[in-house]
C-alpha positions as MATLAB code, in Angstrom:
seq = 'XXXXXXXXXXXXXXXXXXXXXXXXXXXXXXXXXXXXXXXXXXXXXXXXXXXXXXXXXXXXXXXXXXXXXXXXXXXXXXXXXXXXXXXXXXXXXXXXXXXXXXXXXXXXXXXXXXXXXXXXXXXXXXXXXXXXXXXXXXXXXXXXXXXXXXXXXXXXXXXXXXXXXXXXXXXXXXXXXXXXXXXXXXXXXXXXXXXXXXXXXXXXXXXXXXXXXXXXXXXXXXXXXXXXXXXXXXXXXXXXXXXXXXXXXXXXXXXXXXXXXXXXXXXXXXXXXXXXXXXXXXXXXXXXXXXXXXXXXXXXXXXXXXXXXXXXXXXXXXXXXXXXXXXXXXXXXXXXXXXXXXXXXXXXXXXXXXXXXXXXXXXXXXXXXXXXXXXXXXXXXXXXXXXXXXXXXXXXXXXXXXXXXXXXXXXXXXXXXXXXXXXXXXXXXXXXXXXXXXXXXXXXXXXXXXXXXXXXXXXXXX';
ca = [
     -34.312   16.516    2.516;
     -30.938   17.245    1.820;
     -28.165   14.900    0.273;
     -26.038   14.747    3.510;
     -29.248   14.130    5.861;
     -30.455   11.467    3.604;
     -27.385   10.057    3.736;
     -26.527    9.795    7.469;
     -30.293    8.223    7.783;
     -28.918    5.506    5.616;
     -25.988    5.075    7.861;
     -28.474    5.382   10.986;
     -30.558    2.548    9.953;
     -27.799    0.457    8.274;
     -26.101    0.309   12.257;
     -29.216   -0.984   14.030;
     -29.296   -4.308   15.553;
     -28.915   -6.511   12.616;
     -30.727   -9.503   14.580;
     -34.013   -7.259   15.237;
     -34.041   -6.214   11.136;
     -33.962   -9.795   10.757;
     -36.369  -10.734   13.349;
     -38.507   -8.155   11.845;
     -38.030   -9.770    8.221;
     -38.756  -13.560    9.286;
     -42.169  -11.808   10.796;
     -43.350  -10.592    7.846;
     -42.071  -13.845    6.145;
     -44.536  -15.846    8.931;
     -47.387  -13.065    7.922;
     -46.823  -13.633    4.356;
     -46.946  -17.258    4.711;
     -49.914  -17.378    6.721;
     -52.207  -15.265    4.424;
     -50.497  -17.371    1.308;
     -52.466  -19.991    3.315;
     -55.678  -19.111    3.752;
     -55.549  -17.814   -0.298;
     -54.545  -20.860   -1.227;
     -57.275  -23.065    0.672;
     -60.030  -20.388   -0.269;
     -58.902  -20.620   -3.919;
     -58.748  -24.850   -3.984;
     -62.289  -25.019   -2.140;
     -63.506  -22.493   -4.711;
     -62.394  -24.029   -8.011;
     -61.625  -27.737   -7.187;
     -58.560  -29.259   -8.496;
     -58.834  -28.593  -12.300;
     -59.202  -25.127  -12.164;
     -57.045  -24.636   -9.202;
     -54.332  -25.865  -11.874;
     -55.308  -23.666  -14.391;
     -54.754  -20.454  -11.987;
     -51.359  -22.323  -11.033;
     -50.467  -21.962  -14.920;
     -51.741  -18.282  -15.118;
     -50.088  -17.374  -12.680;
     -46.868  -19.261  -13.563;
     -46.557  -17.631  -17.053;
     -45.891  -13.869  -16.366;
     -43.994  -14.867  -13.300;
     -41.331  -16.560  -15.865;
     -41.463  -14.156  -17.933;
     -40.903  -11.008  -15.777;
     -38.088  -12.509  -13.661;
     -35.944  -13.456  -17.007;
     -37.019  -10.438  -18.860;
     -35.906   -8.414  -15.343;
     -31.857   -9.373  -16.165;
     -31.396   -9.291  -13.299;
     -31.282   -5.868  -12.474;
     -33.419   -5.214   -9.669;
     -30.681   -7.462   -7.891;
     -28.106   -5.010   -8.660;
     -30.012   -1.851   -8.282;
     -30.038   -3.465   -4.002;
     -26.559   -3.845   -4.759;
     -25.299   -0.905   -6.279;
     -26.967    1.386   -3.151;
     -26.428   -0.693   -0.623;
     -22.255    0.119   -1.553;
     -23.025    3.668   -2.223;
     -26.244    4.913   -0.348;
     -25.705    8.383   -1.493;
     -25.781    7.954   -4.893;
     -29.362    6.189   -4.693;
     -31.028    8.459   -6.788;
     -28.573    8.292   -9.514;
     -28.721    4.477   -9.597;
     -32.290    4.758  -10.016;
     -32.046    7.380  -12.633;
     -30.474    4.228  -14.694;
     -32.461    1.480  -13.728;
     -35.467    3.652  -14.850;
     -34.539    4.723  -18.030;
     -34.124    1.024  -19.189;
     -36.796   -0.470  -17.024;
     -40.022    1.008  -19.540;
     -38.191   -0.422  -22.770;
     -38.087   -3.516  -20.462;
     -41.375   -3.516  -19.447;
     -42.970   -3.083  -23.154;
     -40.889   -6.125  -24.810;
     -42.045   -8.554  -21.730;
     -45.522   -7.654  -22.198;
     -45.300   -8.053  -25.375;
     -43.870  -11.569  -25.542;
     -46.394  -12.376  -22.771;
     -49.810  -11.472  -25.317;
     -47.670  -13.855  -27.566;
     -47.378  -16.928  -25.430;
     -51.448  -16.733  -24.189;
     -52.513  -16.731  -27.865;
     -51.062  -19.390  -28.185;
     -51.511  -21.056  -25.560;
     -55.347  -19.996  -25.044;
     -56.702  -20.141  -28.313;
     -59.026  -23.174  -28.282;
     -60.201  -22.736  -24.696;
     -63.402  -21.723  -23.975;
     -64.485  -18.031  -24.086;
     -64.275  -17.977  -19.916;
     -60.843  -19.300  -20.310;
     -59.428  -16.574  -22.778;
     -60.871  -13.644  -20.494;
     -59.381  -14.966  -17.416;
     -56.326  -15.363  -19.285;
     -56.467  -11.703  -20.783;
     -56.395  -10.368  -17.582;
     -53.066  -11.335  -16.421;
     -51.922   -9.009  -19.025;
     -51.583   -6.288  -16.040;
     -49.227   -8.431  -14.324;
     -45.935   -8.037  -16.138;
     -45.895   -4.258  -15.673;
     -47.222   -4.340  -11.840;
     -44.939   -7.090  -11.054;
     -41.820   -5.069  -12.672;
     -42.453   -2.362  -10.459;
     -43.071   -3.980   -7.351;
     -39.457   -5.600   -8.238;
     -37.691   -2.286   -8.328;
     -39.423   -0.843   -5.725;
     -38.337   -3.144   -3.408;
     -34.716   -3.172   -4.716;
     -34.423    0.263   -3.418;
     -35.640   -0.574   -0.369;
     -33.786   -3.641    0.141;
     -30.526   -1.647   -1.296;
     -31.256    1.359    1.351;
     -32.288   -1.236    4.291;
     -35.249    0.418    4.484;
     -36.808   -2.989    6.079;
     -39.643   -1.639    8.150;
     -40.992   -0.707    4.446;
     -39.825   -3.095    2.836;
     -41.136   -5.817    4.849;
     -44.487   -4.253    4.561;
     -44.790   -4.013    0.773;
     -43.595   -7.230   -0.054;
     -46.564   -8.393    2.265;
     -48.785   -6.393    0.345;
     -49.613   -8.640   -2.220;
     -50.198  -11.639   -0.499;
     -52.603   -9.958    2.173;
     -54.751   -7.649   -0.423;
     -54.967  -11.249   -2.786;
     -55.859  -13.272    0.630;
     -58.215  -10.716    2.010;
     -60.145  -10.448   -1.269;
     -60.360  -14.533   -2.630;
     -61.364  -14.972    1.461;
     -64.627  -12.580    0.677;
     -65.320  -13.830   -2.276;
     -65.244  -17.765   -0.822;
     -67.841  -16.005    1.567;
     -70.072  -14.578   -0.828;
     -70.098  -18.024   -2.306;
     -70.247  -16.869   -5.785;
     -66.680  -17.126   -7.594;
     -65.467  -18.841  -10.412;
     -61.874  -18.907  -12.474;
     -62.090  -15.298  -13.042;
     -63.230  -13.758  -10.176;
     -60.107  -15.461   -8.353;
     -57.973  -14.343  -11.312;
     -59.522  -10.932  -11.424;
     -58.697  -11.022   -7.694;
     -55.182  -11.823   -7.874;
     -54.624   -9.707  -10.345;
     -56.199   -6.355   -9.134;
     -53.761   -7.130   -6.016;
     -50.452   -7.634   -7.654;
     -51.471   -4.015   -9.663;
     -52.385   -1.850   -6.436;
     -49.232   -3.500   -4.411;
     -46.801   -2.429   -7.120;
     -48.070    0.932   -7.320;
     -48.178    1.824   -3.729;
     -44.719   -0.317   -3.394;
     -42.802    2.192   -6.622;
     -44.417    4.702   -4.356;
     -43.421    4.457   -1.591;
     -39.655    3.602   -2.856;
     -39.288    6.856   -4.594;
     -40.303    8.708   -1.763;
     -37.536    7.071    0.507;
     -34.631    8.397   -2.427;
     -32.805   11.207   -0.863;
     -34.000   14.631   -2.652;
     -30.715   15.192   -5.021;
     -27.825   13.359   -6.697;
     -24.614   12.605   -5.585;
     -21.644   14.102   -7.429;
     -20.034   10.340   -7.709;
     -20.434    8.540  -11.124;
     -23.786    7.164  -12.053;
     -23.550    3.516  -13.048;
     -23.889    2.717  -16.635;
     -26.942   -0.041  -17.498;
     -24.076   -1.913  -18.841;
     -22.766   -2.706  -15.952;
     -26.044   -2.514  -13.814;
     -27.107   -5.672  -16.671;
     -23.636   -7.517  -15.712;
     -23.761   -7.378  -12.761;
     -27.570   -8.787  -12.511;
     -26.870  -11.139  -15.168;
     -24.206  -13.247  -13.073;
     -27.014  -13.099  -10.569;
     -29.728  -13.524  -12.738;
     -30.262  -17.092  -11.472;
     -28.762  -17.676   -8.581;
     -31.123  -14.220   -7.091;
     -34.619  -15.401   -8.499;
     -33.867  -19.474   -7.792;
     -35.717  -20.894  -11.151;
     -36.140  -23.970   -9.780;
     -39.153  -22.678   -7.265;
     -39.730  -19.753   -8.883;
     -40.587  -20.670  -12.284;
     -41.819  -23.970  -10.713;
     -40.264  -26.166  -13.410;
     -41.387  -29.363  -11.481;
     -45.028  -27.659  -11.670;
     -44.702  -26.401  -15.618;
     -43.854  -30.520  -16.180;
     -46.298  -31.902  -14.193;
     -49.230  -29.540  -15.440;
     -47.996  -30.309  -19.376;
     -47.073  -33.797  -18.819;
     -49.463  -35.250  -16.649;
     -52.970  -33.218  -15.879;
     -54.455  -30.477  -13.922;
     -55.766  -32.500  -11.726;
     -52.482  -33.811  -11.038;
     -51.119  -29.936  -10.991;
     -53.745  -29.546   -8.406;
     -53.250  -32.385   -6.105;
     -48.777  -31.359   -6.845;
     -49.996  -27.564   -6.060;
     -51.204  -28.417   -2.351;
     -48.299  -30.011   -1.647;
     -46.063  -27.430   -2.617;
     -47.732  -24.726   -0.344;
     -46.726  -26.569    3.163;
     -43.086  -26.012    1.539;
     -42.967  -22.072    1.238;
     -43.003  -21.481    5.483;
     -38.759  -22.379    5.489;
     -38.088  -21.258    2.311;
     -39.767  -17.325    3.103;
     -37.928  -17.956    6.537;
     -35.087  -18.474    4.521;
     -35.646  -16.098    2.223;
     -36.611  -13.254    5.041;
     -32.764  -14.024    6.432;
     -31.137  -13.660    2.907;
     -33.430  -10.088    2.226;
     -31.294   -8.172    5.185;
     -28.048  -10.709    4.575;
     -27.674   -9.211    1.076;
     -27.448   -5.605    1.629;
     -25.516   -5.998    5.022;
     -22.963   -7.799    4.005;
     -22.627   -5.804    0.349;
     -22.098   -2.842    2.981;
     -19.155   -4.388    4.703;
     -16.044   -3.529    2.938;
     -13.970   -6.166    4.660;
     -13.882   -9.167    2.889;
     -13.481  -11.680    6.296;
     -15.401  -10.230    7.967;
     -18.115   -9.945    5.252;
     -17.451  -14.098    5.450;
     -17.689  -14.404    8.762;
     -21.163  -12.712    8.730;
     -22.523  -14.922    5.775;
     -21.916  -17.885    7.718;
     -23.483  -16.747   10.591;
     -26.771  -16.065    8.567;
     -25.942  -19.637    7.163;
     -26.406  -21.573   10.528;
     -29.271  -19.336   11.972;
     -31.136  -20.690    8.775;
     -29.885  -24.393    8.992;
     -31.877  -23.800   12.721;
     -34.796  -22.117   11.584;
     -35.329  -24.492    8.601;
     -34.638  -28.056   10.587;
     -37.240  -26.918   13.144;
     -40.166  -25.936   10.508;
     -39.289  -28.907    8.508;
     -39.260  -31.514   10.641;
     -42.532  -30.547   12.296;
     -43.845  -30.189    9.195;
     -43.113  -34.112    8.207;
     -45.315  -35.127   10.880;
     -48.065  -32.538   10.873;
     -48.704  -33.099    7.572;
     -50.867  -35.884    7.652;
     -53.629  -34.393    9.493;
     -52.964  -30.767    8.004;
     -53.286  -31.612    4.675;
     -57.117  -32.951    4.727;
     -58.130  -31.239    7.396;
     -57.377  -27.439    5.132;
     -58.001  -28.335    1.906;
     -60.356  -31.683    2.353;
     -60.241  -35.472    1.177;
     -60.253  -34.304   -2.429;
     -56.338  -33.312   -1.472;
     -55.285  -36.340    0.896;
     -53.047  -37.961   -2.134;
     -50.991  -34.494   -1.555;
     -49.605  -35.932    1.832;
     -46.352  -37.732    0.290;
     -46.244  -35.417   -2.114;
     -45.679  -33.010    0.875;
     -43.400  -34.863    2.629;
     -40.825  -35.671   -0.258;
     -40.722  -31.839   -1.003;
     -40.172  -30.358    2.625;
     -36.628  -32.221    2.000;
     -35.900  -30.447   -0.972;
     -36.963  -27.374    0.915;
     -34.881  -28.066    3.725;
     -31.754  -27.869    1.696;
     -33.075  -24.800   -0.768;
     -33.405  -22.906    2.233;
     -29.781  -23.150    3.518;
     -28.782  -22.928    0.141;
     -30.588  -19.494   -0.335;
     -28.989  -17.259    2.704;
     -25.524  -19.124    1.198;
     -25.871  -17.760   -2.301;
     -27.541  -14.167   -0.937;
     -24.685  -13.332    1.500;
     -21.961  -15.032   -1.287;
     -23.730  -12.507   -3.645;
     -23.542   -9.453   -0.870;
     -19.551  -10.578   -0.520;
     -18.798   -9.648   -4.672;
     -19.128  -13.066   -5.766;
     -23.191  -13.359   -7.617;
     -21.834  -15.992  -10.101;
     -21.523  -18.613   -7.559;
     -25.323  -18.428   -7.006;
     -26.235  -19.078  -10.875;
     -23.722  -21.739  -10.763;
     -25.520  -23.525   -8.271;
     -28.715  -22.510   -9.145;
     -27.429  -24.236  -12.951;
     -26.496  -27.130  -11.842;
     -29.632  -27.653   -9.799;
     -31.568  -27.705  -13.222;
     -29.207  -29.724  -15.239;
     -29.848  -32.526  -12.484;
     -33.554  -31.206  -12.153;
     -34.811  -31.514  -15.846;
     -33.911  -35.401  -16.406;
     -34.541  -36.070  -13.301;
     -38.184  -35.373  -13.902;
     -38.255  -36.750  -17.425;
     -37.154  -39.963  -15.864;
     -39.011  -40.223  -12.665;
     -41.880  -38.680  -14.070;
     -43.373  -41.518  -16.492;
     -42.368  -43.942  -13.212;
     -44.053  -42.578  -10.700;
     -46.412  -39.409  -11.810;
     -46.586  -36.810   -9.213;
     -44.853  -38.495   -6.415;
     -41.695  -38.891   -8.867;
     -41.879  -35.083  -10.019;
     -41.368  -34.283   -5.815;
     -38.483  -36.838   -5.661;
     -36.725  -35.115   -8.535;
     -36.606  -31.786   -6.299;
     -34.562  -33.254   -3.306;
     -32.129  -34.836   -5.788;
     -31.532  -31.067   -7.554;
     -31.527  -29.079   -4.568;
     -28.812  -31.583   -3.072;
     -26.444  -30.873   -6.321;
     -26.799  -27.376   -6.295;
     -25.585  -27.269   -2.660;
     -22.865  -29.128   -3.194;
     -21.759  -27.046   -6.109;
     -21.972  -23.895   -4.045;
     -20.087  -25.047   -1.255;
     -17.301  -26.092   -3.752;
     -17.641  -22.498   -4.819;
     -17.587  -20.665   -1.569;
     -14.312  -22.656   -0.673;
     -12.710  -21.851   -3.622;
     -13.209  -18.402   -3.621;
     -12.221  -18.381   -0.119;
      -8.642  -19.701   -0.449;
      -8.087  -16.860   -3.258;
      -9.414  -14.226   -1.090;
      -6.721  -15.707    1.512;
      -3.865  -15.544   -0.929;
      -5.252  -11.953   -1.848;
      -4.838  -10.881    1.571;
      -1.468  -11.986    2.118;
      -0.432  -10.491   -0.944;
      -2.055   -6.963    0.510;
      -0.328   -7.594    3.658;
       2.764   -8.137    2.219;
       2.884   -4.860   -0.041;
       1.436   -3.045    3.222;
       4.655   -3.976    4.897;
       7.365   -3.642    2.249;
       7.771   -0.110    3.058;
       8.096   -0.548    6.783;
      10.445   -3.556    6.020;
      12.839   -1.067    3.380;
      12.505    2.064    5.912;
      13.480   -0.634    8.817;
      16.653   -1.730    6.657;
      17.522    1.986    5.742;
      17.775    2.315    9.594;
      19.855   -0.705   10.436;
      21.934   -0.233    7.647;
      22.788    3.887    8.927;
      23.512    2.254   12.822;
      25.816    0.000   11.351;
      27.739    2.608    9.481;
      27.655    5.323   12.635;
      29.156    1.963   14.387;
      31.864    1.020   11.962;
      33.096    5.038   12.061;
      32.966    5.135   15.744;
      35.242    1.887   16.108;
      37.865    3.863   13.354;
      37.593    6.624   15.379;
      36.146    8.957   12.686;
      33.260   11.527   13.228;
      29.968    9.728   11.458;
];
């Protein structure tokens, strides 16, 4: 394919409907959700609350790890083609070189951390834990993979291989709860063999989609690839849910069987965040391709209410179903989880609207304001949980959440404003240079009439 026909596919795709990209994204958000689901009930019914806390934690670790080791620059690999989508490949060329040094420290730091952390447990334990070793690297390139999907608005594909590993790690825990026969490493094994296959066939896929040659426009440097992702860093990845800090405390500072009953709560909460997040996945790159600052605005707010829609619908029915949903999916064993529930589908509430704010802020030029709030939700998040924490266990680790998410709104709307009135006075300081020329060429011309007038009354030829 050549580099003009790749291009004007971009350009093809990037002018579809932008509500049926994003009907198509809050689908596979509902998929995703739903298979998350049925995972999550096979895997509590197969290893009972202890050990169901103990695949939270493995699964927690590299998760850290590979979003902060990241920088941040899978975010502005989506950003750097969505601006320029014919000058993919040479973004890519970039990313890549620094992505395998990358991968290699991360994994590195992750053997590190399970030593430690592993080293008295029982032989079972340590193998379990061993195998999460593959994650890092899988993870990584599932990450950039769908960057470069996201960045292209390749969504059909997209959508589909950010599915991937939440259906191949649902389909396989379902057959093992079947069979009857698993144990903390066959659900391990399980969810890791699925995070490896989706990131290959996601990198895959991605590279296939590049067009076939290089633009002639300057590559960007990793330099600026890194500072651009770094502003992002934490306002993109949301540290709050996904290095489940609240979890990390409550697993370390309580029990597992407290990280278990905590962990069941937490699952009724992902349906309006992934709505939220589906919105904010085709809000980023659109709005990144606009090159008109108000109206750029003007579409971030209208993702903005869509989600404050979505997300006060699936919340609010949530508070009531929850009740009956909790022990009639996961059993009795889980009923204490139903407050627990209910406390965090506030917090989610406000994360959601919060999310498709930052994303389309991000998409506008501005991915500092994101970290900002994303900041300030953890300064308010960490005492909040060493306080309420020894005061109320698990029910005061979920009260903590609301309390952060509500401060890290509040900071971004701050932030939105502000940059708003300076793009204002920016564009009347563009508009008046564009029409200081007109305004001197309009003068010139007054000025001439007036002295073709003053001749004519003297009576002398102009």
């Amino acid at each position: 394919m050549s580099l003009t026909a790749g291009v004007d596919r971009l350009r093809r795709r990037a002018s579809r409907p932008i509500y049926l990209s994003t009907l198509q994204s809050m689908f596979a958000s509902g998929a995703g959700q739903f298979a998350l689901v049925i995972s999550g009930i096979c895997a509590a019914r197969i290893l009972g609350v202890e050990d169901r806390g103990q695949l939270a934690l493995f699964v927690l670790i590299p998760m850290i790890l590979t979003v902060l080791g990241a920088l941040g620059v899978p975010v502005a690999l989506t950003y750097f083609i969505a601006r320029d989508p014919s000058n993919a490949r040479g973004v890519v060329a970039t990313a890549r070189r620094f992505a395998a040094a990358q991968t290699a420290g991360i994994m590195t730091l992750h053997l590190i951390i399970l030593i430690y952390l592993y080293r008295d447990a029982s032989t079972s334990v340590q193998v379990a834990a061993a195998t999460t070793l593959l994650v890092v690297p899988t993870k990584l390139a599932q990450d950039y993979g769908n960057a470069m999907l996201q960045g292209q608005q390749r969504y059909r594909a997209f959508n589909i291989t950010r599915c991937l590993p939440a259906f191949a790690y649902a389909s396989s825990v379902l057959a093992v709860f079947i069979i009857g026969s698993g144990h903390l490493l066959t659900v391990t094994l399980c969810y890791v063999i699925s995070t490896a296959a989706a990131g290959v066939a996601t990198l895959t896929v991605a590279f296939r989609s590049l067009p076939a040659t290089m633009s002639p426009e300057r590559n960007p440097h990793v330099g600026e690839l890194v500072k651009f992702g770094s502003k992002a860093l934490l306002g993109a990845v949301y540290p709050t849910e996904t290095f489940q800090i609240d979890q990390a405390f409550v697993g370390l500072f309580l029990s597992r069987i407290a990280l278990g009953t905590y962990v069941v709560g937490v699952s009724f909460t992902n349906l309006p965040r992934f709505m939220a997040q589906s919105v904010g996945l085709v809000a980023y790159p659109n709005v990144a391709g606009t090159s008109d600052k108000r109206e750029a605005r003007k579409k971030v707010w209208r993702f903005f209410w869509l989600v404050f829609a979505i997300s006060l619908v699936i919340c609010g029915g949530l508070e009531f179903a929850t009740p009956t949903l909790v022990p009639f999916l996961f059993g009795d064993a889980f009923r204490a989880s139903v407050g627990i529930t209910q406390i965090l589908l506030i917090s989610s509430f406000i994360v959601s609207i919060r999310r498709v704010l930052s994303d389309g802020m991000r998409g506008v030029g501005y991915p500092i304001l994101g970290s900002i709030a994303e900041v300030t939700g953890l300064l308010l998040l960490i005492p909040a949980l060493l306080v309420l924490i020894p005061m109320a266990g698990i029910t005061g680790a979920a009260t903590a959440m609301p309390i952060a998410a509500a401060g890290g709104l509040i900071v971004l709307l701050i932030g939105v404003a502000v940059t708003g009135r300076q793009d204002a006075r920016q564009f009347a300081a563009e508009a008046r240079v564009a029409q200081s020329p007109s305004r001197i060429l309009e003068r010139a011309q007054q000025a001439s009439y007036l002295a073709v007038a003053g001749s004519l009354a003297q009576g002398e030829e102009p």
